[in-house]
N, C-alpha and C positions, 0 to 999 in steps of 0.2 A: 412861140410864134416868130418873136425878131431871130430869132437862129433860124427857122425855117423858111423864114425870107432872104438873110444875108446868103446863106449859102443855096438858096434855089428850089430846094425840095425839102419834103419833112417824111418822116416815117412813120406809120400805123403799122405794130407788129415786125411784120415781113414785108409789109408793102410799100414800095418809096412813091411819094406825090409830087406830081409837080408844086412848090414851096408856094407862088401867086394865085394858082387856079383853088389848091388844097383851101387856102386862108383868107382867099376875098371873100368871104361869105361865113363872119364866126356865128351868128346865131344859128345856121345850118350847123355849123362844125360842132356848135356844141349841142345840138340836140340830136347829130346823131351820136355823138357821146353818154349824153345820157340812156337811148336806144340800147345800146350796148352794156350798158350797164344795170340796165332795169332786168333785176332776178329776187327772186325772193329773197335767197340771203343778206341782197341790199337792206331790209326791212330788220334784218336779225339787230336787237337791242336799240331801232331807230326809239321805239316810242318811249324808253329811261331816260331818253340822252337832253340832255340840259345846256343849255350854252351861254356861262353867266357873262353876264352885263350889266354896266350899274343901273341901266333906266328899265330893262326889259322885266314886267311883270307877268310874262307868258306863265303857266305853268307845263311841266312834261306833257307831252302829248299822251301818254298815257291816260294823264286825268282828264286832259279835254275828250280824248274819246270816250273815255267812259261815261262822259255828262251827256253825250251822245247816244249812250247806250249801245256801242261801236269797242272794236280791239284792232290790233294793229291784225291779225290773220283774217278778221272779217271783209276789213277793208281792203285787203293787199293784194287782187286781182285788180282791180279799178286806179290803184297806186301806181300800180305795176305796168296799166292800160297807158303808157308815155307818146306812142304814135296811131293816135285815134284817126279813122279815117275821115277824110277834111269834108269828105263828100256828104257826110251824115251832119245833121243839125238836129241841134238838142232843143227840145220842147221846150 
């Protein structure tokens, strides 16, 4: 981001932005990031994956889903659903 200010513009891909208009806005920036990045393969080995810390008693998400009676392929349309439309309100 401080590179994509200093020098004016930033790059997506192929695309150059202007560097101010691109950046004054990261919670945009990063959710359409995420947008872009939500595909199934995102999900490939998320629910093994662990991330130790000394205080954190989560277990894999694997086991919490399964206490759920839930898997990571069951869930991973709704995962996957990252730009739900604003217009709709959930009961």
């Amino acid at each position: 981001m401080r590179d994509g200010l200093s020098v004016g513009y930033t790059k997506v891909g192929d695309e150059q932005h202007d560097g101010r208009q691109f950046l004054s806005n990261v919670s945009e920036l990063y959710s359409i990031t995420v947008a872009q990045s939500a595909a199934p393969k995102s999900l490939d080995g998320r629910d093994a994956k662990t991330i130790p810390h000394p205080t954190d008693s989560h277990p894999p998400l694997s086991t919490r889903l399964a206490a759920l009676g839930q898997n990571v392929i069951g869930i991973g349309s709704g995962a996957l659903n990252v730009t739900p439309n604003p217009l709709l309100k959930s009961s």
